[in-house]
N, C-alpha and C positions, 0 to 999 in steps of 0.2 A: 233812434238806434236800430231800431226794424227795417229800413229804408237802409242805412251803412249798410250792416248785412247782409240782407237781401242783396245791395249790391255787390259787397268782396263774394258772394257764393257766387252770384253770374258772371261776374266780370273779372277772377281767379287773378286779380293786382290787386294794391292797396298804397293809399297814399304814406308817399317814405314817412311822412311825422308819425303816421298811429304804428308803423313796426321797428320805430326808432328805442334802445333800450337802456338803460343808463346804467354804467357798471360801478360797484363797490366794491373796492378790497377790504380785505380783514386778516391781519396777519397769523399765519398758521404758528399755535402756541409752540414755545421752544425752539424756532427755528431763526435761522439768521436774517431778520429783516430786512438788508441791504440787497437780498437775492430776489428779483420776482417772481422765482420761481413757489419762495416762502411765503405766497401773498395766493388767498383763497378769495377767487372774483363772484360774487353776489350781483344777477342780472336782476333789475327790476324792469318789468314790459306794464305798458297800455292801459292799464284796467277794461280799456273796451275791447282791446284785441284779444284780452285773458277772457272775458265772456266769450265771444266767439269763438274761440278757441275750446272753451269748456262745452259750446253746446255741439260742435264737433266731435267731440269725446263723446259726452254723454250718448250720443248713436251708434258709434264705434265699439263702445265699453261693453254693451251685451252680446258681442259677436265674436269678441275678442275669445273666449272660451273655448269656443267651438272650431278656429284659426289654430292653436298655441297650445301645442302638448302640454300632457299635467304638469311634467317635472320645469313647466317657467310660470314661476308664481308670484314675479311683480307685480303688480300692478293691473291683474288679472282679477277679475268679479271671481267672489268665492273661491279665491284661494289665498295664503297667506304665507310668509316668508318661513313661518313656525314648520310648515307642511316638511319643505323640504331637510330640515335639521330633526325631525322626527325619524323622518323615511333615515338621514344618515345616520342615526344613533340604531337602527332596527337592522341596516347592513354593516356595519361596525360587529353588532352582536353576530348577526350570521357569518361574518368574516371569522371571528375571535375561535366559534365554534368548532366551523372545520378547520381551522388553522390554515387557511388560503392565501395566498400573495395578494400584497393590493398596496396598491399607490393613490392617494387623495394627491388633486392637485388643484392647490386653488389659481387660476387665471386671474390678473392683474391687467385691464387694460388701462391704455395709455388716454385719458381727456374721451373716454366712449362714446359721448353724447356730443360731445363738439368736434368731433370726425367724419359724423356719419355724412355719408357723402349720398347727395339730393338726386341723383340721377339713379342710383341703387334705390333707393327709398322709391321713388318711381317706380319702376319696375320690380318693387317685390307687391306693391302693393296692386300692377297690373296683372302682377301673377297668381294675387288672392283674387282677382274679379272683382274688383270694387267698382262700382259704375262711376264713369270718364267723370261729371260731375261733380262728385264727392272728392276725386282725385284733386281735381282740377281746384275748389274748395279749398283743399289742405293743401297745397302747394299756393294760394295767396299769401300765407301765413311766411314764403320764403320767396316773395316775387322779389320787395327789396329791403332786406333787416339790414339794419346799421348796428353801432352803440357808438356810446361815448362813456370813456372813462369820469368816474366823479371821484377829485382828488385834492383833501385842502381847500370844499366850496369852490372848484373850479374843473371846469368840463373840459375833455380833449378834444383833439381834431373829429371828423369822425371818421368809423372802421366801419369800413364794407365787411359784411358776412358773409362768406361764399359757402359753408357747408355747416354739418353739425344741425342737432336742434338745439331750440330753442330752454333756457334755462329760466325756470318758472311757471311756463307755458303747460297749461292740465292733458294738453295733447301728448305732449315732446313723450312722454314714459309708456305710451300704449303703440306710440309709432318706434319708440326703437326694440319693442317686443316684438313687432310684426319683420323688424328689419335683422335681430337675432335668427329667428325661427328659421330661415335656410340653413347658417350653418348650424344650429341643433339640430336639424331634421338629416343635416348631412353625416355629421357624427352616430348617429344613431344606427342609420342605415349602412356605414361603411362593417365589412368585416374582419375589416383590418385591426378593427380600434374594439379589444373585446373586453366587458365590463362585468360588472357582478352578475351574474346570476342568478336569479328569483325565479323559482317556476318556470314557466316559460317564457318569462319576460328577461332582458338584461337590462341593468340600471347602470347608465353611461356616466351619463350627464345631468346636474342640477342646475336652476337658474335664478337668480333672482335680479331682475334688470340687467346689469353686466356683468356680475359675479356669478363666475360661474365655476364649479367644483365638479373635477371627473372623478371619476371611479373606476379606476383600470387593472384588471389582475396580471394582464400579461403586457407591462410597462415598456420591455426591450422592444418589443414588434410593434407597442401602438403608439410610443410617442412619434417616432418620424412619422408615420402617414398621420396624427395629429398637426404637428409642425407645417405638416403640406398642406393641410385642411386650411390649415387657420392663414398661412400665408396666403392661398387662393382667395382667401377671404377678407385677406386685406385690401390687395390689391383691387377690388372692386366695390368695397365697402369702405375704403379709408381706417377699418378698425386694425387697431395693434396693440400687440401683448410687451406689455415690459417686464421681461427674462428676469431679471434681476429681484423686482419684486412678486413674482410669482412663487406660493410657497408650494411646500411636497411633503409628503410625509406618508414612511412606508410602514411595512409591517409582514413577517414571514418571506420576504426577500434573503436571496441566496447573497453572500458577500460579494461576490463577482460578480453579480447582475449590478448589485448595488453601487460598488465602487464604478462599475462603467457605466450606470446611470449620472453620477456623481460627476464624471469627470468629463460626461458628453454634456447635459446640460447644467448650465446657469443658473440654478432654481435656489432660490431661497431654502436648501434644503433641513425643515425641523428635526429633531432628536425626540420631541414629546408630545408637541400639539404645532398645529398650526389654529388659524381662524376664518371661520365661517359666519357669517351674517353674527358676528357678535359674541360666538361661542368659539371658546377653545374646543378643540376636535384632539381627542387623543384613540389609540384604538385600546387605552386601560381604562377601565370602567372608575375604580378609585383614581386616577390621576385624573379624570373626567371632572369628579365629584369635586374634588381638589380644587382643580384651579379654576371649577366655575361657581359651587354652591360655597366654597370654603373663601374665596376672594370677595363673592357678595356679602359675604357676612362681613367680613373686615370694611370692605367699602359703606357696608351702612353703618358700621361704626365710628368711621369717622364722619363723616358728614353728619349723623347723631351728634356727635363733641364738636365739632365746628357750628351748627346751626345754636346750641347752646350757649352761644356767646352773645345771641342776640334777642334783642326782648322780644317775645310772643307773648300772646293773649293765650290762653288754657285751651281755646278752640281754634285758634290761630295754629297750634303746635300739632293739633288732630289735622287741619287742614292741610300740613306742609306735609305728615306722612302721604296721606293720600293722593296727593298731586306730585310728590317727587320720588317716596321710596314705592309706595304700588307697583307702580309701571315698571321699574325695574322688575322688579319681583314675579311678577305678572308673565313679562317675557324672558325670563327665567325659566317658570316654570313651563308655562306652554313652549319653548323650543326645545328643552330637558328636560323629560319630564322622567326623571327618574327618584326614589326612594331615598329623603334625604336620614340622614341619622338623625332620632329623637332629637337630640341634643342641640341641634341646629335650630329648629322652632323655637324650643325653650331662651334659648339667647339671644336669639332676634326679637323672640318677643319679649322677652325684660328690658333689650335694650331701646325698641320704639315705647314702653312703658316707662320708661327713666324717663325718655326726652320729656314724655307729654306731660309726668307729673313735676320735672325740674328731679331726679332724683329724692323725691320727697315721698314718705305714706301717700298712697290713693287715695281720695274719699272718697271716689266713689266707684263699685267693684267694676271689673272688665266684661264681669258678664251683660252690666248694663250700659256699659259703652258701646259693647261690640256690636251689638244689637242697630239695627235698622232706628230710619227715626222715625217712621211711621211706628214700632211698637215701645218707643220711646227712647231710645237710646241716641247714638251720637256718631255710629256707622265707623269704630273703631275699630282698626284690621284687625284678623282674626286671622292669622297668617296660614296656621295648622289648614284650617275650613280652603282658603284661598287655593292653598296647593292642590284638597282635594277635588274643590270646584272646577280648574283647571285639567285637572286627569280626568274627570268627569263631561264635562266638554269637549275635550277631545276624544273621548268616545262615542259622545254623540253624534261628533262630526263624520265619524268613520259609520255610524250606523244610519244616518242619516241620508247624507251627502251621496249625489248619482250623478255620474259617475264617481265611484268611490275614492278618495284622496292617496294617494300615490305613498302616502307612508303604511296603509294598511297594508297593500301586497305584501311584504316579508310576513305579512301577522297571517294573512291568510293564506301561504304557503304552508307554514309552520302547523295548522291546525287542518290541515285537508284531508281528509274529504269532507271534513263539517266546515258550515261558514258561520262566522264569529255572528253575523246577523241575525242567525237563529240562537244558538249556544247561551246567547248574552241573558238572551229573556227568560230561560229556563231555570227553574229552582235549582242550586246548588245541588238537592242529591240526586237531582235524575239527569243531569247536565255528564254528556260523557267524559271519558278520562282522557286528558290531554298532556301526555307525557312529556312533548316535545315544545312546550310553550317558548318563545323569546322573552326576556325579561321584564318586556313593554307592557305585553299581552298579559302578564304574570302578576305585574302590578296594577294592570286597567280594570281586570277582572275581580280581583281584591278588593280594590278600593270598589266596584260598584256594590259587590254583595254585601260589603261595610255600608256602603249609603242608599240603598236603592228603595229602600225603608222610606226614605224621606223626599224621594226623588219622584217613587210611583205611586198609584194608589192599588186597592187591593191585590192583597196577596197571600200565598207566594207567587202565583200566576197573574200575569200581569194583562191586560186588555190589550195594551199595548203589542202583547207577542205574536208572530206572525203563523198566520196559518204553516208555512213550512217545517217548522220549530215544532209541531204537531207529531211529524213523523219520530220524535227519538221519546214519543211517548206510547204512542198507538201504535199496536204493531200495523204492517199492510197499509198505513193509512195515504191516501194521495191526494196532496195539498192541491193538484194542478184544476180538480174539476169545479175547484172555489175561487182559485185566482182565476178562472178564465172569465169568470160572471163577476169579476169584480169586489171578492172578499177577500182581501188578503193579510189582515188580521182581526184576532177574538175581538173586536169590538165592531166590526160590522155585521155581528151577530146579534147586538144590542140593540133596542131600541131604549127611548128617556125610559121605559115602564119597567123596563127587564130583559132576559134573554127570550128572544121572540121563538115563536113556533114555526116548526116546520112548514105549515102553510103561509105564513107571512112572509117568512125569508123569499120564498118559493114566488110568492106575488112582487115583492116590492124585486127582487134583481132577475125578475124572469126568468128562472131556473126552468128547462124543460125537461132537463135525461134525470132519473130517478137517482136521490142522492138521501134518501131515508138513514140507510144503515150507515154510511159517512157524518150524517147530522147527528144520530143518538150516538156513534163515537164521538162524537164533540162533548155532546149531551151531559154521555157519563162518567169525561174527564171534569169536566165543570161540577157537574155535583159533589166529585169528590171532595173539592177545595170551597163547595156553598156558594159557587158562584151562580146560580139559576134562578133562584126566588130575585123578585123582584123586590122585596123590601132589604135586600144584600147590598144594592146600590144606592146607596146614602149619601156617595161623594160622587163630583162628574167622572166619567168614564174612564178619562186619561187626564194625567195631571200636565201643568205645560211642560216638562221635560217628554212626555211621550206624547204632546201632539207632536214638540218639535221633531221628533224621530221620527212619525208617523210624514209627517209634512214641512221640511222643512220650512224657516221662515227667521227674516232677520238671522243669520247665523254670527256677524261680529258680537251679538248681545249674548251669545245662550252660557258665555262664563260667568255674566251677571246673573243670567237667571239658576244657574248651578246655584251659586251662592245664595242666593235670594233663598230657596227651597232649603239647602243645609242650615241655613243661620235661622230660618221659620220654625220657630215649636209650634206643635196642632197636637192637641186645641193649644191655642197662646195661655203662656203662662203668668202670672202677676209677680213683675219683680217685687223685690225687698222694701222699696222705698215706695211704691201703691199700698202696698199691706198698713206701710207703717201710718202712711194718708190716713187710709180709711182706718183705720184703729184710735188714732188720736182724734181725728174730727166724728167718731163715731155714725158713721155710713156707712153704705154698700155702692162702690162706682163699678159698673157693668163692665165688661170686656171691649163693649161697642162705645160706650164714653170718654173710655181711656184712649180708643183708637183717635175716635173725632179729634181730640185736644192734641194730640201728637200727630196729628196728620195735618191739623192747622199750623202747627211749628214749622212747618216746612215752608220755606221764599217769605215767612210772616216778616219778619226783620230787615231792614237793609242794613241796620247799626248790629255790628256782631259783638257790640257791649251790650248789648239790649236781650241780645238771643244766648247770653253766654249767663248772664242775671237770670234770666225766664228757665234754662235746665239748673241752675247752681241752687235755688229756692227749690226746685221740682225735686232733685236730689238730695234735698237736704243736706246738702255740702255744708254749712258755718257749724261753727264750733261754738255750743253754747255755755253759758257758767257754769249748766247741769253736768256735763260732758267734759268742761275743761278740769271740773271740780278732782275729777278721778283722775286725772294725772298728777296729783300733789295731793298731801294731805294737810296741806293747809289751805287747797282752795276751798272761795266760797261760792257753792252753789245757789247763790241769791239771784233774783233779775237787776240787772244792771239800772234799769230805770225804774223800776217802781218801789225798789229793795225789799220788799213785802213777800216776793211768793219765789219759789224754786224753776231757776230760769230754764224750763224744757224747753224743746224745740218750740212745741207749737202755741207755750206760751210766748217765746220771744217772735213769734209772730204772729199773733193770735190776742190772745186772753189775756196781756197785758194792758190795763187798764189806759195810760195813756193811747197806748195804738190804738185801743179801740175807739178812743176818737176821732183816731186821722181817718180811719179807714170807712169809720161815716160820715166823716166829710168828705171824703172821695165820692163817695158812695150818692150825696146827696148832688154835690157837683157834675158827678156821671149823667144822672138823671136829668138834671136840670138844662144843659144842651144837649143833649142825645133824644130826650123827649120820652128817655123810655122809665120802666118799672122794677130796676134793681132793686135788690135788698142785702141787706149787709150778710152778705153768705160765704164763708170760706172755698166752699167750692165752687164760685163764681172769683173771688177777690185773690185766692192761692191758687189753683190748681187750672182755673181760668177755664171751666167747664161748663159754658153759657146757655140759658134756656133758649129754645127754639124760635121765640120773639124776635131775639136778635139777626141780624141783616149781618151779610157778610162785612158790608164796610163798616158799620157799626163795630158788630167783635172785631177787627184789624186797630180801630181808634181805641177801644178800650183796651184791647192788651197792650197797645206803645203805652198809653197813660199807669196802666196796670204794674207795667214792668217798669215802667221809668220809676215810680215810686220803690219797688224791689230796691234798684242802683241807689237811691236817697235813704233809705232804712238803713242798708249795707254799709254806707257810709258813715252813720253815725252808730255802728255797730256796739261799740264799747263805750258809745256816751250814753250820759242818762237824758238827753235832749234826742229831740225826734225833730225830721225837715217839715215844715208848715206845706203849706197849699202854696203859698205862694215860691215856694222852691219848688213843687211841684210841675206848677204851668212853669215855670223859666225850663225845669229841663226837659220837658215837653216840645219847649219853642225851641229850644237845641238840638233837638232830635228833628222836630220837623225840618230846621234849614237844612242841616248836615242829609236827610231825603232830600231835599229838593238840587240842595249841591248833586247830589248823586246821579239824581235822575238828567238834570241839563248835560254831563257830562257824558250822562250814558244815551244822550239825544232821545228822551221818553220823554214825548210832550202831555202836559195837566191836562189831568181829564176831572170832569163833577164828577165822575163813578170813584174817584181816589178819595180814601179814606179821609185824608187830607184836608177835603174840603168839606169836610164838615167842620174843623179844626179853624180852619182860614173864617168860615162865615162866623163861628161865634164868637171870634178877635175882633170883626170887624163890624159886631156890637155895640 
C-alpha cells in the first residue's frame, strides 16, 4: 500500500478501478418516490483511495486555521459549528438592544459540493501557495472518478465525473473550505455589503461548510452587490444559490424597505424564525426558548413513550438515554446556551426517570445512579449539572482558546475597557461593575461563581489568575515586567514547596531590572487570602479545569471534564447503600476499596445480564420478606428458605443457613482451579473486594463465576430451593460461549492472558 501511494503522490493519475464509486439511493422521507429528485444518493469510495485521501487531510488539517477566517467553522481544527450560533445569539442580543435593522439570511446552495468546479479549485489552491506537488497529489484523487449506480443488486452504466468533490472522501470538506474562502474574504472586504457592528469589527458573514448566514443591517444597498458577488462566483466556481429555498428574516425594518425587499427578492421570507445549523433563530428571546428548549422537551417525550414499547434491560434503558437523548441535549445546550426555566429540568428529568424505571418506584436513588461508575454509580444524566457543564466549557473555550473564538467579541465589546480574561478569575467583591453585560456574559458569569468552588482549587483567588487581573486589585501595579520574563500567572510564583522567594524567582526566570516592591505587592495580596505558607498547598496548584485554561489541550473533551469535576464530591462521599454494607456485614471498607471494586466494574462484563446482577446485589435493589412484610399487614417477614429467621437483606444473602452452604462450595470450588487461598468472606463473595493475592485474570474469572451465581440465587428468589454447583458451572459455560461468540464477531483473537483460559484448561481436565 506504501508503494500505491507513493506512486498516486508522484505520478498525480490513478487507476479508473481504485476511483471508481458506487452509488445508493435512499428515498428522502415524505417525498414522492416516483421523482429522482426525491431519492438522496449515498457515494461509497475505495477504502484505499479513502486512506490516502485521509493522509492528505491529515497534513492539510493543521494549516487549514491559519488559511480560513474565524467566522468558517466546518470542518476546521478547534472550531466548531456551536461557535458560530453562540456569536449569533450575542448579535441578536446587541441588535434587540439598540433597536437596529438587520436582516439574517440563510443561503441555500444548489448540490455545493458536487458543482464545485476543478479548475477553480486549482487556482484557489495556487493562490494559497500550496507546493505544485501537493497540488498535483489532490488533483490524482480527480484524474478519472466515475460511479455507478447500485439499484435492485444491479449496477449502471458508468458516469464520468467531470466536477464537484468527492462524497465520503475525508478531503472533499477541507478542500471546499479553502474553495469558499474567496467569496467570504470578498464579502467581507466589499463596503457595499454592511453588516453588524462589533467594536471595530463588523460581523458579515457565518460559515459552516456551505451554510452560510449574513448579517446585513443596511439590506436595500447590500443585497444587489450581494446578488453580484455571488453570481461572479458562480460563474467561476460552479456554485449556485437556490432563491427559493433561501430563508430571510428581518427585524426593526421600515414597511417600505420591507415590502420592496419582499417583492424584489424570492426569499423564503419567515415571520418568526428561520434555521441555522439546527436551531430556530428568532430575534425574541422567549420565542427562541420556545421553539427550541420547549420543542426538545416534547421531542423527548415522545421518543420516551415510543422506546417504551419495547423490551429493555434496566441498563439497556440507561444506555439508550445516553447514546440517543444526550447528544441531542448536548447540542442544545452548547449552540443555546441560554437560561432554561426551572421547570424544564424538573420534567425532562422525571421523564428520562419514568423511562429507565418503566414508570415504577426507583429502588435505587438518582443520586447514585448519576454518579460516575468509577464512584459506583451507573453515569445517569444529570441533566441540571450537563447544561451547567456545557456553559462552563464554553467559558473555557473563550478564556482559553488563542486566537479568541469569534462568539466572545460581542462579550468583550460589552465589557471594555476590562477583558473578560482577567474579570473571570477575580473574587466576586472586588470584580468591577459591569453594568452593561449581554445576557450570555450575564449567565457565563453566574453560573461560574455558582461552580467554580468545584471547578478550582484554592480560594477565593485562584493560581490560575493571571498576573494582569492583578491591576484591579493593586493600585499602580504593572503586570508587563512579569509577563516579559515569562510569568503570567499566580502559579508561576509557585514552586511544589510554596510560594517561592524573591531570590529564587529571580534565579530560576532571570529576572535582571529590580522588581522587589512589585514582588511584595504580590506578596501582601497573597497573604491576605493565606496563600504563602507552604503548608497552604495541600492540593496540586491548578485543578484540570485551570490547567486547561492555562494551556489548552484536547478541547472536544473539556465538557466531559466540566462534568466529571461538577458530578465529583471532595473528599468523596459514601453512598446509602456502602453504609448499609458496612453496617450489616459489621466492617469498615476504606474510600480507596470502594474505589478499586468499582473501577474494576468498568469493560469487566461483556454479558450486560452479568453487569446488570453484579450493581442490582451492590444496590441492594430485591425486595425481601423483611421489607415486603411492611407493605401489608398480613405479611410474613420469615426467610422464604429456611422459615426460621427474619428474612433481612443480608440474611437472604448471607446468613441463611442453606446459602451458606453453596457459598462454600463456591468457595471450595474457587480454590480448587484457581489454585488460590479464598475464604468464605462476604466482602470477597458480595461486594467482590479481593485480596491483593489475586491476579487480574484471576479476579475477572471469579467475578463471571461470582455473578453468574448472583443471576442463579435471583432466580429462585421466592423458592425455598437454591441452584447446585452444577447449575453453576452450566451458566458459567453460558457465559463463556456467548464471550467467545462476542469476541469472533468483534474479530479479538484468544489470547492465554484471557481470563478465559483458565476456565477452558480446567474443562479440559
Amino acid at each position: 500500500m506504501l508503494s500505491l501511494f507513493n506512486y498516486l503522490f508522484d505520478s498525480g493519475t490513478a487507476p479508473p478501478e481504485l476511483l471508481k464509486a458506487s452509488i445508493v439511493t435512499i428515498p428522502k422521507p415524505g417525498k414522492d418516490p416516483t421523482l429522482c429528485s426525491n431519492y438522496r444518493p449515498i457515494s461509497l469510495l475505495n477504502v484505499d483511495i479513502k486512506i490516502y485521501a485521509k493522509i492528505l487531510a491529515n497534513r492539510l488539517a493543521p494549516l487549514l486555521p491559519k488559511l480560513v477566517a474565524d467566522d468558517q467553522v466546518g470542518f476546521v481544527q478547534g472550531r466548531q459549528g456551536t461557535d458560530n450560533t453562540v456569536r449569533l445569539l450575542n448579535i441578536i442580543d446587541g441588535v434587540g438592544r439598540d433597536s437596529a435593522p438587520c436582516l439574517l439570511l440563510s443561503l441555500d446552495a444548489e448540490k455545493a459540493f458536487d458543482r464545485l468546479n476543478w479548475l477553480f479549485l486549482r487556482h484557489v489552491l495556487l493562490k494559497f501557495n500550496f507546493p505544485l506537488p501537493f497540488i498535483e497529489a489532490v488533483f490524482t484523487l480527480y484524474s478519472s472518478p466515475t460511479a455507478q449506480v447500485l439499484n435492485a443488486g444491479f449496477l449502471s452504466d458508468t458516469i464520468n465525473i467531470t466536477n464537484g468533490t468527492r462524497q465520503g472522501c475525508p478531503l472533499s470538506p477541507l478542500l471546499y473550505a479553502l474553495a469558499l474562502e474567496p467569496l467570504a474574504q470578498t464579502i467581507r472586504a466589499d463596503a457595499k455589503i454592511t453588516g453588524i457592528q462589533i467594536g471595530p469589527t463588523e460581523s458579515k458573514i457565518s460559515l459552516f461548510a456551505d451554510d452560510i448566514l449574513l448579517t446585513l443591517t443596511d439590506p436595500v444597498n447590500s443585497l444587489p452587490q450581494l446578488h453580484h458577488l455571488l453570481t461572479q462566483y458562480g460563474k467561476v466556481s460552479y456554485h449556485q444559490i437556490n432563491i427559493a429555498k433561501t430563508q430571510a428574516l428581518s427585524t426593526h425594518l421600515s414597511p417600505t424597505d420591507l415590502n420592496y425587499l419582499k417583492s424584489t427578492y424570492k426569499y423564503d421570507w419567515r415571520a418568526v424564525y428561520l434555521i441555522y445549523l439546527g436551531i430556530k433563530i428568532s430575534f425574541s428571546r422567549t420565542t427562541l426558548y420556545r421553539l427550541n428548549y420547549g420543542a426538545m422537551l416534547s421531542t423527548i417525550k415522545e421518543l420516551c413513550w415510543r422506546w417504551a414499547r419495547f423490551e429493555f434491560s434496566w441498563l439497556g434503558r440507561i444506555a439508550v438515554t445516553k447514546m440517543s437523548i444526550l447528544p441531542k441535549l448536548l447540542y442544545l445546550f452548547r449552540a443555546l446556551p441560554v437560561s432554561p426555566h426551572p421547570t424544564f429540568f424538573k420534567s425532562l428529568q422525571t421523564t428520562i426517570n419514568q423511562f429507565v424505571w418503566r414508570r415504577r418506584k426507583p429502588r435505587v436513588s438518582f443520586r447514585v445512579l448519576s454518579t460516575s461508575v468509577v464512584q459506583g454509580g451507573l453515569g445517569l444524566l444529570n441533566l441540571l449539572i450537563y447544561h451547567k457543564a456545557a456553559l462552563m466549557a464554553l467559558l473555557g473555550s473563550g478564556l482559553a482558546l488563542s486566537p479568541v473564538p469569534q462568539w466572545t467579541l460581542p462579550i468583550f465589546q460589552s465589557i471594555s475597557p476590562f477583558r473578560l480574561t482577567d474579570i473571570v478569575w477575580l473574587p466576586k467583591h472586588i470584580r468591577p461593575r459591569l453594568p452593561d453585560l449581554l445576557p450570555l456574559a450575564t449567565l457565563l458569569l453566574h453560573t461560574w461563581d455558582a461552580m467554580r468552588g468545584q471547578l478550582c482549587h484554592y480560594h477565593p483567588l485562584h493560581l490560575a489568575t493571571p498576573i494582569t487581573a492583578l491591576t484591579h486589585k493593586i493600585p499602580n501595579f504593572n503586570a508587563c515586567h512579569w509577563t516579559a520574563h515569562g510569568l503570567s500567572r499566580l502559579v508561576d510564583f509557585y514552586s511544589p514547596r510554596g510560594f517561592m522567594s524573591y531570590a529564587t524567582l529571580t534565579g530560576r526566570y532571570n529576572i535582571t531590572r529590580p522588581l522587589q516592591f512589585s514582588y511584595l505587592q504580590i506578596k501582601t495580596l497573597l497573604t491576605k487570602y493565606d496563600m504563602t505558607g507552604s503548608e497552604r498547598l495541600t492540593l496540586p496548584a491548578l485543578s484540570p479545569f485551570e490547567t486547561y485554561c492555562a494551556s489548552p489541550y484536547t478541547p472536544a473533551r473539556l465538557l466531559s471534564l466540566c462534568y466529571k469535576l461538577l458530578t465529583t464530591s471532595s473528599p468523596i462521599q459514601k453512598c446509602k447503600f456502602q453504609v448499609m454494607w458496612e453496617k450489616d456485614l459489621n466492617i469498615t471498607v476504606s474510600p480507596e476499596q470502594w474505589a478499586e471494586s468499582f473501577k474494576g466494574d468498568k469493560g469487566k462484563f461483556k454479558s450486560a445480564s452479568l453487569h446488570e446482577a453484579r450493581k442490582k446485589l451492590l444496590y441492594r435493589w430485591y425486595l425481601t420478606p423483611d421489607k415486603l412484610s411492611h407493605f401489608s399487614t398480613s405479611g410474613n417477614s420469615t426467610c422464604w428458605r429456611c422459615s426460621a429467621t427474619r428474612g433481612s437483606f443480608i440474611h437472604m444473602w448471607w446468613h441463611c443457613p442453606p446459602l451458606q452452604t453453596l457459598w462454600q462450595d463456591i468457595v471450595v470450588f474457587l480454590n480448587k482451579f484457581l489454585g488460590t487461598a479464598l475464604h468464605s468472606d462476604p466482602k470477597i463473595l458480595l461486594l467482590q473486594i479481593f485480596p491483593k493475592g489475586i491476579s487480574t485474570t484471576q479476579h475477572k474469572l471469579v467475578a463471571h463465576i461470582l455473578t453468574s451465581a448472583y443471576t442463579l440465587i435471583a432466580s429462585h428468589w421466592r423458592s425455598p430451593s437454591l441452584p447446585t454447583m452444577k447449575d453453576l458451572k452450566n451458566r458459567v459455560g453460558e457465559v463463556r460461549s456467548l464471550d467467545a461468540l462476542a469476541a469472533s464477531v468483534a474479530g479479538i483473537p484468544f489470547s492465554t492472558r484471557d481470563h478465559w483460559y483458565i476456565w477452558d484448561v480446567y474443562l479440559s481436565i
